[in-house]
C-alpha positions as CSV (number, residue, x, y, z in Angstrom):
1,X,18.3,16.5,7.4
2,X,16.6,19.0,4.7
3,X,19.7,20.7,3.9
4,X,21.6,17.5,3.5
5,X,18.6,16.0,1.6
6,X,18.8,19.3,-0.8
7,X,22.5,19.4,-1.4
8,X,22.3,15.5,-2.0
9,X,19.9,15.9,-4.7
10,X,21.9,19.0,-6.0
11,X,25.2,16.7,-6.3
12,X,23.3,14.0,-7.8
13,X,22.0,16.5,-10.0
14,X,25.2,18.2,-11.2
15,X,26.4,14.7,-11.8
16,X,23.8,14.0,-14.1
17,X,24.5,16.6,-16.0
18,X,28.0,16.5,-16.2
19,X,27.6,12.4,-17.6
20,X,25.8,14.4,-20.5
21,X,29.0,14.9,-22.3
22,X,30.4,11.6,-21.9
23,X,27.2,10.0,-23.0
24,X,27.5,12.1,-26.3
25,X,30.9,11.1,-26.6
26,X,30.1,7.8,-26.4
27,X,26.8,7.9,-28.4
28,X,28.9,9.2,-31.4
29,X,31.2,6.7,-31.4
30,X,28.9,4.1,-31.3
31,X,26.7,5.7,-34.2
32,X,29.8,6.0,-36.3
33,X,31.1,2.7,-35.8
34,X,28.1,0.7,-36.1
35,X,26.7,0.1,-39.6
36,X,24.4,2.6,-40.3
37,X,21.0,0.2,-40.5
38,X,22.0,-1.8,-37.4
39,X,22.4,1.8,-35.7
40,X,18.9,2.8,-36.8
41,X,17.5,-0.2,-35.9
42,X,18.6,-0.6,-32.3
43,X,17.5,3.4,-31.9
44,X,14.3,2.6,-33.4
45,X,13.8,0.0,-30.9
46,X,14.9,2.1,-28.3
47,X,12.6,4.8,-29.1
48,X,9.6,2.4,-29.2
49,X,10.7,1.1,-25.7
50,X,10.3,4.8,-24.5
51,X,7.1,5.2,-25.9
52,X,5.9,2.7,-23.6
53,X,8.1,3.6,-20.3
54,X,7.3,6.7,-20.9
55,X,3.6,7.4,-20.1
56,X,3.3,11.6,-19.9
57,X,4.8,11.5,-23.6
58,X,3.2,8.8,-24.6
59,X,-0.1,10.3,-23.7
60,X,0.6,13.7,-24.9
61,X,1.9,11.9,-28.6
62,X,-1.1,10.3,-28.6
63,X,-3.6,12.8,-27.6
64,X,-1.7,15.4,-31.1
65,X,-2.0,13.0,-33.3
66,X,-5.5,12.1,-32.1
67,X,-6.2,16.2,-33.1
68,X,-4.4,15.8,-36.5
69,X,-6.2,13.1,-37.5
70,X,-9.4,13.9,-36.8
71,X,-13.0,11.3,-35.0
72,X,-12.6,9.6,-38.1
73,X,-8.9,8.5,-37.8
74,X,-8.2,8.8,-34.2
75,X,-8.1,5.1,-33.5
76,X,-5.2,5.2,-35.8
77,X,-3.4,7.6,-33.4
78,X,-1.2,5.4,-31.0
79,X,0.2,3.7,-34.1
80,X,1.5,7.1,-35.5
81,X,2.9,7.9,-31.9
82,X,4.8,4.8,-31.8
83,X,6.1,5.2,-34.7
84,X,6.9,8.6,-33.9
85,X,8.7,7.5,-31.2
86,X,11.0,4.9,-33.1
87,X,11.9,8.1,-35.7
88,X,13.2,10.1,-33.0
89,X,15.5,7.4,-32.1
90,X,16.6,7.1,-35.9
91,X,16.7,11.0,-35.9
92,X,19.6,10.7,-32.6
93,X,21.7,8.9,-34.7
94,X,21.5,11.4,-37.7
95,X,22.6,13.8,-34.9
96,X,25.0,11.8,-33.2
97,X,26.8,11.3,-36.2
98,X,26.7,15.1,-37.6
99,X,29.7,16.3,-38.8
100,X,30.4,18.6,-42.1
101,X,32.0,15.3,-43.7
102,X,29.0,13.2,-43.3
103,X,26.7,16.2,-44.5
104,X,28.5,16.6,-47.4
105,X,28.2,12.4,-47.9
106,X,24.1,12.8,-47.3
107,X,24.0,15.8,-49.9
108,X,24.3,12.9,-52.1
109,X,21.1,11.1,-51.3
110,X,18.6,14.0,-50.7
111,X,16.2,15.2,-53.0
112,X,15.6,18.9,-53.0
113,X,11.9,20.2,-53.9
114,X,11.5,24.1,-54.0
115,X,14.9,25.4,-54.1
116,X,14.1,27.8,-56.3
117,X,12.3,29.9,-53.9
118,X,15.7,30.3,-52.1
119,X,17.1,32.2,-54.9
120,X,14.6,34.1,-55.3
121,X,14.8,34.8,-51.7
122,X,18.2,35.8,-51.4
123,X,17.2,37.9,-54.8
124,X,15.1,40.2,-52.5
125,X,18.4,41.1,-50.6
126,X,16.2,41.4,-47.6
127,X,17.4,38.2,-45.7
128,X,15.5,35.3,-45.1
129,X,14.1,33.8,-42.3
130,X,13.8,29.3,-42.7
131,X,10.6,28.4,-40.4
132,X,10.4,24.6,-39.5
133,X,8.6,22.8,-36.7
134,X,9.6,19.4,-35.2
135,X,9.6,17.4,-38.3
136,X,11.7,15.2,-39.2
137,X,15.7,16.9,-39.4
138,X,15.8,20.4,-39.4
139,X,18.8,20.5,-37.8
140,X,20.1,18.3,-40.6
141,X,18.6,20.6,-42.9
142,X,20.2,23.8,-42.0
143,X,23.6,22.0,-41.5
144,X,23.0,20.7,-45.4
145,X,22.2,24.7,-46.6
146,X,25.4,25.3,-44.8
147,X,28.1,23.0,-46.2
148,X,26.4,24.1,-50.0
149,X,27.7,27.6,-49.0
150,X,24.4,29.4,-48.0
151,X,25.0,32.0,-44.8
152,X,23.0,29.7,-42.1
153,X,22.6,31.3,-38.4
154,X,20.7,29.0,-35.9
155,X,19.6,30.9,-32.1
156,X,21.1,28.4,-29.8
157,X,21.2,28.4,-26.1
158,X,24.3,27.7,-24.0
159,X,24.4,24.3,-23.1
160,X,25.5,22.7,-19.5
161,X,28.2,21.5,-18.2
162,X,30.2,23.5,-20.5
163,X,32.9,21.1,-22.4
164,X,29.1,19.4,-23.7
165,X,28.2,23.0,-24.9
166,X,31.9,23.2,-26.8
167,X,31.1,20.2,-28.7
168,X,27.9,20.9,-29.9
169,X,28.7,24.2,-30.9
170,X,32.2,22.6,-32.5
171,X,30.1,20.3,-34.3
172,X,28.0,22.9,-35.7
173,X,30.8,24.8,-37.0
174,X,32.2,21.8,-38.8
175,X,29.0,21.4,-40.9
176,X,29.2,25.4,-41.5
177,X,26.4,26.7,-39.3
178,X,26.9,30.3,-37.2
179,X,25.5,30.2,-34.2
180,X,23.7,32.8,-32.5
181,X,23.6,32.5,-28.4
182,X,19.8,33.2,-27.2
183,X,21.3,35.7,-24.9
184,X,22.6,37.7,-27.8
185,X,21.4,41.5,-27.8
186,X,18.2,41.8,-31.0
187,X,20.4,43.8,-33.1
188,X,22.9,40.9,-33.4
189,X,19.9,39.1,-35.3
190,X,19.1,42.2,-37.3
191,X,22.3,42.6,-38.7
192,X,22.0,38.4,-39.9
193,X,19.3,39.8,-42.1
194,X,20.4,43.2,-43.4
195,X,23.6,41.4,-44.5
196,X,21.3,39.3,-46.5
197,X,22.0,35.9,-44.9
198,X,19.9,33.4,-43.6
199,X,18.1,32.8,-39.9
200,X,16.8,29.9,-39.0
201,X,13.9,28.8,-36.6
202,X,11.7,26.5,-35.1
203,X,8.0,28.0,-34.4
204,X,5.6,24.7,-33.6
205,X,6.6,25.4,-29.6
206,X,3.2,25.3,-27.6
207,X,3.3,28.4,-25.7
208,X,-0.7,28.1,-24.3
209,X,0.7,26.7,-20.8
210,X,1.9,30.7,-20.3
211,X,-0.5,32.4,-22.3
212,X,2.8,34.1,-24.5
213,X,2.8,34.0,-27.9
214,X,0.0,34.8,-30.1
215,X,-3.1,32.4,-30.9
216,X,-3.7,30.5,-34.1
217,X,-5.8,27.8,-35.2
218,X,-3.5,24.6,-36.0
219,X,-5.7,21.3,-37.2
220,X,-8.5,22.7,-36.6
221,X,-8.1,24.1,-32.9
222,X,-6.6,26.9,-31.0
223,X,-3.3,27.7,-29.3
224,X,-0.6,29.5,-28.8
225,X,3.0,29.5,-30.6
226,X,6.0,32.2,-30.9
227,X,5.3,35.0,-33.3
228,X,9.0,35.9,-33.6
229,X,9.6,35.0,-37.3
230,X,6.4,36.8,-37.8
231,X,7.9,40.4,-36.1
232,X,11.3,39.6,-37.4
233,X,10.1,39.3,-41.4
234,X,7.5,42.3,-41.2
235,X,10.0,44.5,-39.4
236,X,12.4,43.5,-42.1
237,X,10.9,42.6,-44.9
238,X,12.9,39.7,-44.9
239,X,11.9,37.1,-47.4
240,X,9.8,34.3,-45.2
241,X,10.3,30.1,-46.1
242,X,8.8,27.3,-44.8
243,X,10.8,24.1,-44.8
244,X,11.1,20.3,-43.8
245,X,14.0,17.6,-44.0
246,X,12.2,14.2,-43.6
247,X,13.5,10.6,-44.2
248,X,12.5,8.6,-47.5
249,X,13.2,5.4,-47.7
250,X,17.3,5.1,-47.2
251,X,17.6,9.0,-48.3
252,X,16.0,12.1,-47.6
253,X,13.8,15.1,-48.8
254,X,14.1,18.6,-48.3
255,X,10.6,20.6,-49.0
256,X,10.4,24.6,-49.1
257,X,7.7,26.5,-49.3
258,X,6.9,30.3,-49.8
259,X,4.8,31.5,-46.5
260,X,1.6,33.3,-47.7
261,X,2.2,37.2,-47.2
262,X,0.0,39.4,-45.3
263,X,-1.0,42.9,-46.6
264,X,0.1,45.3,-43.7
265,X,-3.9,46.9,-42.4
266,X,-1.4,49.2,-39.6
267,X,-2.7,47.2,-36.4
268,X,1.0,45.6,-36.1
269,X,-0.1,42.9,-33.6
270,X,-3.1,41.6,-36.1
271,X,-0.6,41.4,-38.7
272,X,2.4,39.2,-36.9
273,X,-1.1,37.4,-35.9
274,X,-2.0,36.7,-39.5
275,X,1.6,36.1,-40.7
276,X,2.0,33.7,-37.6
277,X,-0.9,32.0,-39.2
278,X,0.2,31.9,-42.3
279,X,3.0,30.1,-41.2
280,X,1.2,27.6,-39.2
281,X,-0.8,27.0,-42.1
282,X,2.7,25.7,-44.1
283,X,4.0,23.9,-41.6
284,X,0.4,22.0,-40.7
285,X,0.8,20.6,-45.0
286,X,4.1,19.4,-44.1
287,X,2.9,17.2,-41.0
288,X,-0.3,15.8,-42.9
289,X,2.2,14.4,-45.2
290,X,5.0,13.2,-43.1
291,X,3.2,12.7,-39.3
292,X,5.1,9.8,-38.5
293,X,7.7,12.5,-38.6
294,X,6.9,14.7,-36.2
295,X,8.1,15.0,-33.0
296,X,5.8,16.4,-30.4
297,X,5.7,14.7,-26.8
298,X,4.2,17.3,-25.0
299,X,0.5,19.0,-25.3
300,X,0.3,21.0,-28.4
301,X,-3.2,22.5,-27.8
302,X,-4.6,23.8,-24.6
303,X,-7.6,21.3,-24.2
304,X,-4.8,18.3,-23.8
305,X,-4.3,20.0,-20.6
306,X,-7.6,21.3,-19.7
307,X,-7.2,24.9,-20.5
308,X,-8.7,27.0,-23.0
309,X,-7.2,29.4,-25.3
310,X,-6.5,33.1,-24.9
311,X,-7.9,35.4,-27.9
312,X,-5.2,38.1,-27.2
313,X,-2.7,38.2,-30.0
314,X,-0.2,40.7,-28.1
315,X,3.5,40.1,-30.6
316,X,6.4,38.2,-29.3
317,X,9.6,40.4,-29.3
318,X,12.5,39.1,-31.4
319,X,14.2,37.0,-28.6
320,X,11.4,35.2,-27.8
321,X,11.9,32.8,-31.2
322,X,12.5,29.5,-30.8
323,X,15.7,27.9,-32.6
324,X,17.1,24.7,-33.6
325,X,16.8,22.1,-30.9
326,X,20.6,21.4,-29.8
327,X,22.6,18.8,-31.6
């Protein structure tokens, strides 16, 4: 009866999975076809129905954006989660509908702030590393550097079943994006930045659960995140950015930012801890403006799950970056 039980569950399983590419085939078609505002308003209604089905995200939404905001504003924290919830739905069809045509189309209604510091990035001829979190687009953000003619990589794992993996990474190649398997030796990486191209990552992953990662301060209180683009730029002395694509009104706004160096004191892992910071520090001003935007459904900082911080702040090696979230 067990094995039956097991192999049942592993069948029902595998057919989950493979309805995953179907289900993006069908998703895209519907998001393409549909007018554009009718499309974002059925996903934002969808994504405020799973804020309430939902009840682990909800409460983990709820319990970041109570952090953010502070004893003083925490009552406003369940109306930012919901709201954060209907923007992920709104962001699915943005993704659903990717393609280097429709980039090129949204080029047109984006406002760039800070592009300068690009230039003088690439100047350096050191590479550059683009740090994000789970604001707004990034995806759409590196796809948009891409089709300008900027040398984007994004670290992507290998999806499952694998036709769903060859239309992601398809659709990524449309909008001009190279993509770099997680499995890919460090060197590969390496090379990205001594050709004087550009790698980009996301780093607001919660890593506390595992103690990995090194520990910064982020609103105020202490976890843990990846300190890969931290090793990465001080190994290199690639140039490091911080950036967000968010939605404004019917367009949208790309922001980057210049991360705050560090001045190297030879203790290598205080200084990918203090870059790390540094970065976390960017990112945080881009969520106080736009925290409607971000989208983070699990427990950010360790007292959400009854743990406490470690002070350790050992560095992450390169692979252990996190990238853009798959299409």
């Amino acid at each position: 009866m067990g094995t039956a039980s097991g192999g049942q569950r592993s069948q029902g399983a595998g057919t989950a999975i493979g309805m995953i590419y179907w289900l993006h085939l069908l998703g895209r078609r519907l998001a393409s076809t549909l007018p554009l505002r009718l499309s974002y308003a059925l996903a934002a209604r969808g994504g405020t129905l799973v804020y309430y089905l939902w009840a682990s995200k909800r409460r983990h939404a709820v319990a970041n954006f109570r952090q953010i905001l502070g004893p003083a504003g925490a009552h406003l924290a369940p109306r930012l989660a919901r709201a954060s919830f209907a923007n992920y739905g709104r962001y699915l069809v943005d993704m659903l509908r990717l393609s280097g045509r429709e980039c090129r189309a949204l080029d047109g209604r984006l406002v760039v702030d800070g592009l300068e510091h690009i230039a003088a990035a690439f100047a350096r001829g050191r590479g550059l590393i683009m740090v994000g979190a789970h604001l707004g687009n990034s995806d759409l953000g590196g796809a948009i550097f891409a089709t300008r003619g900027y040398p984007v990589h994004v670290i992507a794992e290998r999806l499952h079943p694998p036709r769903w993996n060859a239309l992601v990474q398809a659709t990524r190649r449309d909008c001009g994006l190279r993509v770099i398997e997680t499995t890919a030796h460090p060197r590969e990486i390496l090379r990205v930045l001594r050709r004087n191209e550009a790698l980009c990552l996301l780093v607001d992953r919660p890593l506390h659960q595992d103690g990995a990662g090194v520990p910064v301060r982020f609103f105020g209180a202490p976890t843990r995140v990846p300190a890969g683009a931290a090793t990465l730029a001080l190994r290199t002395g690639a140039a490091l950015l911080a950036a967000c694509l968010v939605r404004v009104g019917d367009g949208f706004r790309l922001e980057v930012r210049p991360v705050r160096e560090v001045a190297r004191s030879g203790d290598r892992a205080a200084d990918v801890q203090q870059l790390t910071q540094h970065v976390m520090d960017a990112l945080a001003e881009f969520i106080r403006r736009y925290p409607e935007q971000w989208f983070m459904f699990r427990p950010m900082w360790p007292a959400h799950r009854g743990a406490t911080a470690s002070s350790s702040a050992d560095g992450d090696p390169v692979a252990s970056s996190h990238a853009l979230t798959p299409v």
